[in-house]
N, C-alpha and C positions, 0 to 999 in steps of 0.2 A: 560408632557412637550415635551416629543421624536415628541407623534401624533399632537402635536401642531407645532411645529416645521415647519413637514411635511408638513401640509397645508397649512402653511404661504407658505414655498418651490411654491408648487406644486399651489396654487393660485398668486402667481406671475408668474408661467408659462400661466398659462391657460388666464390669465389677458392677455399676451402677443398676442393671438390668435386673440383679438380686435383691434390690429392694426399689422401691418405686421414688425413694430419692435417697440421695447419697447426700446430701445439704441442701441449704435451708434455699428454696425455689429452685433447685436444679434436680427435674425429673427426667428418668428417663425409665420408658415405660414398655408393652409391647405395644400398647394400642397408640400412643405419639412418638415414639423412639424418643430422638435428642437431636436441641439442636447443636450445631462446629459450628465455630467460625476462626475463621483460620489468618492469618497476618504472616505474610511473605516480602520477603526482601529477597528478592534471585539469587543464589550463590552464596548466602552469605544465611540468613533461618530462615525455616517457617514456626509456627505456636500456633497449634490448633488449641483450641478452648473448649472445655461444652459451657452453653448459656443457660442462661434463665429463661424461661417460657415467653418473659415477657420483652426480650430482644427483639429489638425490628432487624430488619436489615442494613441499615442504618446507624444502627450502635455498634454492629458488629463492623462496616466501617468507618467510623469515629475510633470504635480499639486498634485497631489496623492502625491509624496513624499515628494515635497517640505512641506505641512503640518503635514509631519510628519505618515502619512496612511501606513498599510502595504499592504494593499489593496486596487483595483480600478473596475473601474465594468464604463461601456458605457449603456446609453439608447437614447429609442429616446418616443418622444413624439408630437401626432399629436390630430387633433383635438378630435376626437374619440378614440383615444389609447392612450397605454401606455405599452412600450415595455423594460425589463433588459435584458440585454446581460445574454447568458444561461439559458431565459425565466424566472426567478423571481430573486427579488431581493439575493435572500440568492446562489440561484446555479451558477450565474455568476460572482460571486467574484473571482479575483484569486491576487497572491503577484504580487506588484510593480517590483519583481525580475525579474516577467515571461514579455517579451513585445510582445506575440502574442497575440492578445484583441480578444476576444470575442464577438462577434456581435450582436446583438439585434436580432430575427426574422424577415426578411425582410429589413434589414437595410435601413427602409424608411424615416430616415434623414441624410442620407447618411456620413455615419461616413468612 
């Protein structure tokens, strides 16, 4: 169910990449990719999202709490990549408590 999940996620990003927005502020492009922002509860979900351009890091943990996550984690995603803040999905987690984020490599959708 989880890897399903996933690619439903992660094929509506990529879907997105055929045109230069899929809805109203959510681009994703080759030259900025997209931003994740992702809201994790250990053991229990994660809900990656793509944002709006104009998400800080900040909003995306405020979403993180608001559902309830004790955990949040930033990515980005371009046509050819795919980047977690801390380099994978599991090392860039950190608590909603902490609000210094974590970047992606390159932070080349500019979170």
């Amino acid at each position: 169910m989880k890897k399903q999940l996933m690619g439903l996620i992660l094929g509506g990003v990529v879907f997105g990449f055929s045109s230069t927005a899929f809805a109203d502020g959510l681009t994703c492009n080759d030259e900025t990719g997209c931003k994740l922002c992702s809201a994790i509860a250990p053991g229990n979900f994660r809900d990656t999202i793509t944002t709006a351009e104009t998400w800080s890091t900040e909003t995306c943990r405020a979403y993180a709490r608001s559902i309830g996550a004790s955990n949040w984690q930033l990515a980005c995603m371009n046509k050819d990549s795919f980047t977690w803040g801390g380099g994978s999905a599991a090392t860039g987690q950190q608590s909603v408590f902490i609000p210094i984020p974590i970047y992606p490599p390159g932070d080349t959708c500019g979170w």
